[in-house]
N, C-alpha and C positions, 0 to 999 in steps of 0.2 A: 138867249143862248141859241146857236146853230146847231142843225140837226146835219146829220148826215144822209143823203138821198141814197137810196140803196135801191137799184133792181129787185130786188125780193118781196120790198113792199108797194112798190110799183105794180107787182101781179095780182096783187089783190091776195090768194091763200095762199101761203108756202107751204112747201109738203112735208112729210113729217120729216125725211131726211134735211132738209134744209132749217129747220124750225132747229135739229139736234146739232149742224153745223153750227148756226148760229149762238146758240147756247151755248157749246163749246167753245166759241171765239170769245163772247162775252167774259166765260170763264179765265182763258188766258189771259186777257187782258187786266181781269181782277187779279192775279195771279203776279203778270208782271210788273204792275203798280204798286202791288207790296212790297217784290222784290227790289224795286228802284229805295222803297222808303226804308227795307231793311239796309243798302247800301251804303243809302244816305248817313246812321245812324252807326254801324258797324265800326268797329275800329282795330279789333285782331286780324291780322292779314290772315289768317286759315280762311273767317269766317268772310273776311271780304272777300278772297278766292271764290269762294263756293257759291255767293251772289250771284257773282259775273260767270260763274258758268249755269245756274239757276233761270238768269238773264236772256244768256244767250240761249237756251234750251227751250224757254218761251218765245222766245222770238221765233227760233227757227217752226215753233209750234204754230205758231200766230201766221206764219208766210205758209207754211201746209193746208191751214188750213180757209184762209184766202184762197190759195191756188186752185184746192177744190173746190170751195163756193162756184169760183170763175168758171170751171171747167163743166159742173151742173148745169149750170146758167147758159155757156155755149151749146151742150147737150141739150138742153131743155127748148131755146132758141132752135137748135137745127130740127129739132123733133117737129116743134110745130110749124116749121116753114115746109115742112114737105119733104122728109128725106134727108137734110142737108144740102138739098142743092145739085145732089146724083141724082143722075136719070138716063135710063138707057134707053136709047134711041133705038128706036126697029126698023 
């Protein structure tokens, strides 16, 4: 089976914010893999509705909270290169 390489474990300790990102992604994803099998299964259009906005509601959960991973991750990178890269000249 393929792993996924991730930056996070590449650092060696993730911090605790990151540790609880994590988990929380985990979670979604457990979340929307039920959802897919409840859709699979479903056959009243009320309750197939409610899937697919279920669905999408974890998804858009799932891309939030990517986005912040990424955005720690860039924070975390500029932090230890020095600044980000600003430097005032005198």
């Amino acid at each position: 089976m393929l792993r996924r390489i991730s930056p996070i474990h590449k650092q060696g300790k993730a911090t605790r914010e990151q540790r609880e990102l994590m988990q929380s992604l985990q979670e979604a994803q457990s979340a929307l893999q039920s959802a897919y099998l409840s859709f699979d299964v479903l056959t009243d259009p009320e309750l197939v509705e409610s899937c697919i906005f279920e669905i999408r509601a974890l998804q858009a959960r799932i891309n939030y909270l990517l986005r912040t991973m990424k955005e720690r991750e860039r924070q975390d990178a500029a932090a230890a290169a020095g600044g980000g890269g600003r430097r005032k000249w005198v």
